[in-house]
N, C-alpha and C positions, 0 to 999 in steps of 0.2 A: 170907406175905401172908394177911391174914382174907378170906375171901368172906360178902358179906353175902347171904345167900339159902343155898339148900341144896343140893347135888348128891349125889345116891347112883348106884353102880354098883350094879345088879340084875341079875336074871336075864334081864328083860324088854330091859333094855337099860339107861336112865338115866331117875332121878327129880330132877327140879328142883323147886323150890318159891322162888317168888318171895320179893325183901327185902321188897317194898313193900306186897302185898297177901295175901300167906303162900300163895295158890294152889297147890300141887302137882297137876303131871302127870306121867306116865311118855311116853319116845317111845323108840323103839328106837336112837337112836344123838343122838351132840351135833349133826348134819349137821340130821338130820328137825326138833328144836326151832329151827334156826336159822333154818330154812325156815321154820317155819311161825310166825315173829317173836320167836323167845326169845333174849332176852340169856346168854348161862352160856360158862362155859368151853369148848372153847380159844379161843373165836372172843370172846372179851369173858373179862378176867380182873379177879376183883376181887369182881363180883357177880352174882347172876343176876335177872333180871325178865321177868316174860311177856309174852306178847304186849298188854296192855292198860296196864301201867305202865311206863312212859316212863323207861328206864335211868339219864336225868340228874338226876332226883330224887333216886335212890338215891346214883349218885357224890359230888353235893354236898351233902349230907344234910338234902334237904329232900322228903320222902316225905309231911310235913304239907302242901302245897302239893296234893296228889292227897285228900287225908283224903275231902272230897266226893264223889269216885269211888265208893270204900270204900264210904261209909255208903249210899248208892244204890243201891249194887250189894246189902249189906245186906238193902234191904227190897224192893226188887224182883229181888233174881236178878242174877248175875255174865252180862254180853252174851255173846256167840258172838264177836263183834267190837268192835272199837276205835271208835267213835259221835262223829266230831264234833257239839256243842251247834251247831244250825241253827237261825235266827230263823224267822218266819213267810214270808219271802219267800227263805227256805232260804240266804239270809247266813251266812258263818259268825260267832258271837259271839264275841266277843275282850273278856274280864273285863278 
């Protein structure tokens, strides 16, 4: 089976690096990435995705549907967190 995204065993523990937005981080074990919202192996096979890209994009190969994310995160800085888009009266938007 191909895994879209990347998985290395280290010394440190394991490097992931997401399909959707190439992100890599290191965490000391697959348990601590799951924890802390990451898609990757054993616990999801096939692909890995971070905490910020939404793993169904990747399965059904549309990671263009996020591009906007991407470019944003681009020119201001990749968030801490996952940022629902909220209107002025803190609604959430739904494109």
């Amino acid at each position: 089976m191909r895994l879209y995204g990347k998985r290395e065993s280290i010394a440190e523990g394991v490097r992931l690096t997401c399909a959707c937005c190439g992100f890599t981080k290191v965490f000391s074990n697959d348990r601590e990435a799951f924890d802390l919202g990451w898609d990757g192996p054993p616990y999801f096979t096939g692909y890995v995705a971070c905490d910020l890209c939404p793993g169904s994009f990747i399965v059904l190969g549309k990671t263009h549907l996020h591009d906007a994310d991407h470019k944003r995160w681009a020119q201001s800085g990749r968030p801490d967190r996952f940022q629902i888009p909220r209107d002025e009266e803190g609604g959430r938007i739904v494109p």
